[in-house]
C-alpha positions in Angstrom: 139.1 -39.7 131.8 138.2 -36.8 129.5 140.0 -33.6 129.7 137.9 -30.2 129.8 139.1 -27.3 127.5 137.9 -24.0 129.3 136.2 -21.7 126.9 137.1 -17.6 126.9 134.0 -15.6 126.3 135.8 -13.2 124.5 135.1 -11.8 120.6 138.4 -10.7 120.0 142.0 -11.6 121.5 144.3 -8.8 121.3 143.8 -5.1 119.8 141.5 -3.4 116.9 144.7 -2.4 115.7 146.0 -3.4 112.4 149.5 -5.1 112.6 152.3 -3.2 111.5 155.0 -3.6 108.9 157.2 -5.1 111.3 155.2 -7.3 112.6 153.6 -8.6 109.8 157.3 -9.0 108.7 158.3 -11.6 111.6 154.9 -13.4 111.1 155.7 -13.8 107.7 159.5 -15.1 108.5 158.4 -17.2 111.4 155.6 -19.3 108.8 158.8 -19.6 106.3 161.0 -20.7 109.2 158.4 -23.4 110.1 157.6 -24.7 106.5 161.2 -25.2 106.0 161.6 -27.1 109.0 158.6 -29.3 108.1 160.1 -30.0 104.8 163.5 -31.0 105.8 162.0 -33.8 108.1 161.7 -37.3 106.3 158.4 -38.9 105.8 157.1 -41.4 108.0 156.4 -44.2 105.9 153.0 -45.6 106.1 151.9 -48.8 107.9 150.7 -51.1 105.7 148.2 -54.1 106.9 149.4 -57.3 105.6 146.3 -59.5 104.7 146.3 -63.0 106.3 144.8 -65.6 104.1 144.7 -69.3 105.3 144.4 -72.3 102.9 142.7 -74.9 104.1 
């Protein structure tokens, strides 16, 4: 079964309003918060497929 988003008919979500200092502040901090995170978890490594030959 397929799963429906639900479109907004909006233009713009929130206020006109430029951000302030502080919050472009936190938005900044949270972005360096989540890079970090994303680096400090290992790799996955990658799934190789393993070629099956037969001799006959």
């Amino acid at each position: 079964m397929r799963t429906r988003k639900k479109e907004l008919d909006v233009d713009f979500i929130g206020s006109q309003e430029p951000l302030t200092s502080s919050e472009e502040k936190a938005l900044s901090e949270f972005f360096k918060k989540k890079k970090e995170i994303k680096k400090q978890k290992p790799l996955r490594p990658r799934r190789t497929t393993k070629k099956v030959t037969t001799e006959i």
